[in-house]
ROVEX-434730 format. One record per residue (C-alpha): residue in one letter; x, y, z. Coordinates in steps of 0.02 Angstrom, whole numbers, padded with zeros to 5 digits. Example, Ala and Ser with C-alpha at 12.3 -4.5 7.8 and 13.67 -1.06 7.14 Angstrom:
<pts>
<"A", <00615, -00225, 00390>>;
<"S", <00684, -00053, 00357>>;
</pts>
This chain:
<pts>
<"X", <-01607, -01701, 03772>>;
<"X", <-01602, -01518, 03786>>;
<"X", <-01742, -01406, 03846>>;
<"X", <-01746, -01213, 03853>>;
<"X", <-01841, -01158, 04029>>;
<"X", <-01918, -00974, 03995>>;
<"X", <-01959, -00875, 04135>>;
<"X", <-02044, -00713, 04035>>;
<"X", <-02020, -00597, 04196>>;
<"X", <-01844, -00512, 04212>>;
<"X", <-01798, -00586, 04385>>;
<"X", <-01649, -00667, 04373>>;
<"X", <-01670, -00742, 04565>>;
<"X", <-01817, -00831, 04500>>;
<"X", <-01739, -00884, 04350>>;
<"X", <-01628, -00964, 04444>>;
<"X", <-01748, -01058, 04566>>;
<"X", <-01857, -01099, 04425>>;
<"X", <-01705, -01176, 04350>>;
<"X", <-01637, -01258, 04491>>;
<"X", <-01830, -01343, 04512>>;
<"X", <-01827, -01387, 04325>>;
<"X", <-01659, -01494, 04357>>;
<"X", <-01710, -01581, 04496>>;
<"X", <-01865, -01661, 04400>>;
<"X", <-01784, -01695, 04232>>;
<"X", <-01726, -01863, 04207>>;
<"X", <-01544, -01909, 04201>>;
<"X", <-01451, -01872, 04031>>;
<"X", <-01591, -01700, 04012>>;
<"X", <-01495, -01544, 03994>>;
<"X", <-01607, -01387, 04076>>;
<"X", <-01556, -01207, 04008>>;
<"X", <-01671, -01076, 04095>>;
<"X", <-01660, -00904, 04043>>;
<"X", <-01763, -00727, 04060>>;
<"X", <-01777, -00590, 03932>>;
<"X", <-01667, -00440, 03946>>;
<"X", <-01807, -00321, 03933>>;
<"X", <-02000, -00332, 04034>>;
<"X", <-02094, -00320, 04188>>;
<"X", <-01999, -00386, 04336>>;
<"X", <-02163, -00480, 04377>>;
<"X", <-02321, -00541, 04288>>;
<"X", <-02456, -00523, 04393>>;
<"X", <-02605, -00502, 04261>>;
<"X", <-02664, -00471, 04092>>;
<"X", <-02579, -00318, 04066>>;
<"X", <-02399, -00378, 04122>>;
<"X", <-02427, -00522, 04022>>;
<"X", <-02451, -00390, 03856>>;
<"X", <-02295, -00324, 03913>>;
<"X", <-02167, -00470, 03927>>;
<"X", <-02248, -00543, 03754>>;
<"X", <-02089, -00466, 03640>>;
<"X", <-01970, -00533, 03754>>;
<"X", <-02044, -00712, 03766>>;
<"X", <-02060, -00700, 03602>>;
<"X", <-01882, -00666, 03560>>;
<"X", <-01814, -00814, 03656>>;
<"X", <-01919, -00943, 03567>>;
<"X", <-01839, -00883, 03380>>;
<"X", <-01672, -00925, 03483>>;
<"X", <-01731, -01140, 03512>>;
<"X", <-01631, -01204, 03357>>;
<"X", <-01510, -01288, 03482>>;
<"X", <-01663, -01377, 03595>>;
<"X", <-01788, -01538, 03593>>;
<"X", <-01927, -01427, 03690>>;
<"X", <-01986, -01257, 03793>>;
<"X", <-02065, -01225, 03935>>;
<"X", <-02148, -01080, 03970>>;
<"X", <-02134, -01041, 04145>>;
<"X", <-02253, -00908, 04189>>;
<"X", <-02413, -01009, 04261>>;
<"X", <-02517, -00871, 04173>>;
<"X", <-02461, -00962, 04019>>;
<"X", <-02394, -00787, 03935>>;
<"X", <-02389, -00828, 03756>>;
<"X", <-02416, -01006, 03742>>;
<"X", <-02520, -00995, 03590>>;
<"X", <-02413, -00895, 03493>>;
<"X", <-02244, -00959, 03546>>;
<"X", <-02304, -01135, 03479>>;
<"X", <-02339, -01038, 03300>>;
<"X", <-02134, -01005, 03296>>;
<"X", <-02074, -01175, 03330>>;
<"X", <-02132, -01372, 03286>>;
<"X", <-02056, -01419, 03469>>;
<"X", <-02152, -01440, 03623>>;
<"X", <-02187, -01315, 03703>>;
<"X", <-02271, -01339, 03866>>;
<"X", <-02361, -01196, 03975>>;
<"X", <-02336, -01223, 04171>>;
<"X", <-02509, -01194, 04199>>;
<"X", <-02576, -01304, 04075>>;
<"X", <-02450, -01456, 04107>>;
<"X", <-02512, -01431, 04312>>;
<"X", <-02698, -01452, 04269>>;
<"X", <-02679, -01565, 04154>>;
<"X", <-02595, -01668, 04306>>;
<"X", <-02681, -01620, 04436>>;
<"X", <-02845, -01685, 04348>>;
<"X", <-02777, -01846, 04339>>;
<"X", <-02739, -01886, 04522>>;
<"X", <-02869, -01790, 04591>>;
<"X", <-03092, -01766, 04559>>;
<"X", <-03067, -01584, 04612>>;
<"X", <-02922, -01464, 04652>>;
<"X", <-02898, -01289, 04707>>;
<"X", <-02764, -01168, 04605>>;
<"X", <-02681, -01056, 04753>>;
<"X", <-02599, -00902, 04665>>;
<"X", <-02531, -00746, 04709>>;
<"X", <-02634, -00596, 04693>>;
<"X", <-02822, -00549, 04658>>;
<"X", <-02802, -00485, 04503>>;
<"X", <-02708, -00656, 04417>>;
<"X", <-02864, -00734, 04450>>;
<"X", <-02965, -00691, 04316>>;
<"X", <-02829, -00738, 04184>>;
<"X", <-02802, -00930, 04256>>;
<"X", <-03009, -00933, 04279>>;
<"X", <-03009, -00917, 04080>>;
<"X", <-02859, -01030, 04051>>;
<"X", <-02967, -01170, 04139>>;
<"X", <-03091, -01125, 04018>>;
<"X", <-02992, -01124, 03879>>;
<"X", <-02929, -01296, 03943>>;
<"X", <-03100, -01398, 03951>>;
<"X", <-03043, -01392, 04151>>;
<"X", <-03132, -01282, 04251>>;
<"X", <-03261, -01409, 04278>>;
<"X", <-03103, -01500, 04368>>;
<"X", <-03055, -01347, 04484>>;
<"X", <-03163, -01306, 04628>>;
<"X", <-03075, -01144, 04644>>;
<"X", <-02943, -01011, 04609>>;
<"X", <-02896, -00956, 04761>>;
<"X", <-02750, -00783, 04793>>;
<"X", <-02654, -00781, 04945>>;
<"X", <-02607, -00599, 04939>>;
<"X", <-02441, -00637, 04907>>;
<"X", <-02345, -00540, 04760>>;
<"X", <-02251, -00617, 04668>>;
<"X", <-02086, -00536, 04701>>;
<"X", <-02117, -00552, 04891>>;
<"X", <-02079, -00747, 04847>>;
<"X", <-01916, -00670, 04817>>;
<"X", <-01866, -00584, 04979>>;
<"X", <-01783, -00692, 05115>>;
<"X", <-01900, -00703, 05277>>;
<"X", <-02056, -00651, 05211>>;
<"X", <-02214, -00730, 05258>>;
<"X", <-02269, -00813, 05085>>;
<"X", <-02243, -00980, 05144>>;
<"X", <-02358, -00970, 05294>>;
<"X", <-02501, -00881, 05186>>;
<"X", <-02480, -00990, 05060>>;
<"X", <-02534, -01120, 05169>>;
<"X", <-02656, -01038, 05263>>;
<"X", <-02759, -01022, 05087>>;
<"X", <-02712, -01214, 05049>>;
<"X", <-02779, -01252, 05218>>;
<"X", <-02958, -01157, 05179>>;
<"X", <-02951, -01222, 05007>>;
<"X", <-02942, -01414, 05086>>;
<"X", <-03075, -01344, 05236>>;
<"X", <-03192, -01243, 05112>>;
<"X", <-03191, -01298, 04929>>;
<"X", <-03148, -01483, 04972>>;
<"X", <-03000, -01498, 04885>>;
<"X", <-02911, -01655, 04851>>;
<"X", <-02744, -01581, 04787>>;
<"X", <-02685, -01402, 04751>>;
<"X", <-02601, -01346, 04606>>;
<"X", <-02484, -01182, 04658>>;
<"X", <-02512, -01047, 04519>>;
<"X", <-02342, -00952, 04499>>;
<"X", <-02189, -01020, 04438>>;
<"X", <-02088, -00921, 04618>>;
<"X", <-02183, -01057, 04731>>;
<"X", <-02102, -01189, 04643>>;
<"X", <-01983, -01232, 04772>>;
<"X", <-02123, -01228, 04909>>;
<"X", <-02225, -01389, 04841>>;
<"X", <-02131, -01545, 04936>>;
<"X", <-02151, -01437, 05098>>;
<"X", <-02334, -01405, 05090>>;
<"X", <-02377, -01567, 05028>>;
<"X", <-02280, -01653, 05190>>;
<"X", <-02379, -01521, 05262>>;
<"X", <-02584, -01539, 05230>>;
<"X", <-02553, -01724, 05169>>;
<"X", <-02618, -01713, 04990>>;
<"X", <-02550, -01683, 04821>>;
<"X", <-02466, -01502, 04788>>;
<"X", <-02423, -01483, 04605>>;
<"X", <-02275, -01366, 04545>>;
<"X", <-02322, -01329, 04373>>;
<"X", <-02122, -01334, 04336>>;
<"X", <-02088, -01490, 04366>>;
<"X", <-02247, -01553, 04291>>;
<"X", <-02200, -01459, 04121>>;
<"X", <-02020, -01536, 04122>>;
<"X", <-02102, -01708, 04139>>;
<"X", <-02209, -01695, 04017>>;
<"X", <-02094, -01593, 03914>>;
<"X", <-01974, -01745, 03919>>;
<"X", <-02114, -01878, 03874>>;
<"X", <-02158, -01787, 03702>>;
<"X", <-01992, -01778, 03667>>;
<"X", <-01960, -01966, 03700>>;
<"X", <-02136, -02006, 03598>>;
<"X", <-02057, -01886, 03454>>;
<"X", <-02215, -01787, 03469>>;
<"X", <-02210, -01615, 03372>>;
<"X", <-02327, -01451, 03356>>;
<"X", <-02436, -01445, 03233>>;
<"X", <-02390, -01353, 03054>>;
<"X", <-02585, -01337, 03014>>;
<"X", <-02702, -01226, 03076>>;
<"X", <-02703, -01092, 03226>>;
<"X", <-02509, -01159, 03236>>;
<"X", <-02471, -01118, 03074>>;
<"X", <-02328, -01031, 03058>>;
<"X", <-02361, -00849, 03045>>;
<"X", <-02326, -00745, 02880>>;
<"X", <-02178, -00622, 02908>>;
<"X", <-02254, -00457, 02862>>;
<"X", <-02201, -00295, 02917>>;
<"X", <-02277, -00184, 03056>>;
<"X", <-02343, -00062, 02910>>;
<"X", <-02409, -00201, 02797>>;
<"X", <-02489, -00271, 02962>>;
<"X", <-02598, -00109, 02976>>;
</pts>
């Protein structure tokens, strides 16, 4: 089994953690290709990043021939909808896969994310979902996403500062963490407050690798259709 791991941002140090993660939870035998566009924002922290990086999402999905699934792995989800209009394989959103998860070993959970403004977009992705209901908050630590990035920074220890008020304040009984660059933080900070912390990563890998097993494929009919190929002008 072969599955292609997008990262839609154009760091190639995350890539390569988000990778790395990806490996460690696929089973034996599962082949894990990760990969970034050439072109984009360097991080996707919001709606209008997330316009930005679309194309070169986009572009990697028309390149799957040679894969069983895709994983999106931008917990915003960036193109989800349409990526699964290109291609009849899986393809699983990191935020979507964690939730999913998350609301079956837990009544309530708490999304910690990186900064104010990505809020909003995973508040309407648990709406989107049928999920909110299941998430007592969306919580940002302040943390950018690139600082996840640079060695000795801080994230960790605000990361779990807002885990720590989510479990104190909203009653949490696991935390999903909402960025794909905290994915190798989750066995730590689970250890750490005693309770379930969900990478979305490795929770889109699993269940990546169960469709595939189950021969499960996208849907050719309706809002999955495949889209007619019409020019830009005859678009307009």
């Amino acid at each position: 089994m072969r599955i292609l791991v997008i990262n839609p941002n154009t760091t190639a140090s995350m890539t390569e953690k988000i990778g790395a993660a990806a490996r460690r939870a696929a089973a034996p035998g599962t082949e894990i290709v990760a990969v970034n566009p050439a072109h984009g924002p360097a991080a996707i922290e919001g709606f209008y990043d997330e316009a930005m990086s679309l194309q070169g999402l986009l572009d990697l999905i028309g390149q799957t021939s040679g894969y069983d699934a895709v994983v999106i792995a931008c917990f915003d989800d960036t193109g989800l909808d349409a990526a699964r209009c290109l291609t009849d394989k899986p393809v699983i959103g990191i935020g979507e896969a964690a939730y999913h998860m998350a609301s079956m070993l837990a009544n309530k959970f708490s999304v910690v994310t990186t900064l104010a403004r990505s809020v909003p977009a995973l508040e309407h992705n648990l709406h989107r979902y049928g999920l909110a209901a299941r998430c007592a908050r969306v919580r940002s630590s302040e943390v950018a996403v690139l600082e996840l990035e640079r060695p000795g920074s801080q994230a960790c220890a605000r990361i779990s500062a807002e885990i720590g008020r989510a479990v104190a304040e909203d009653r949490a009984e696991a935390i999903v963490l909402g960025c794909a660059g905290m994915t190798d933080l989750a066995d730590q900070l689970a250890r750490e407050h005693g309770l379930p912390v969900l990478d979305g990563v490795s929770c889109a890998v699993g269940l990546a690798e169960a469709m595939v097993r189950l021969g499960l494929r996208t849907t050719r009919r309706g809002g999955y259709a495949p889209p007619a190929i019409r020019s830009l002008s005859e678009a307009g």
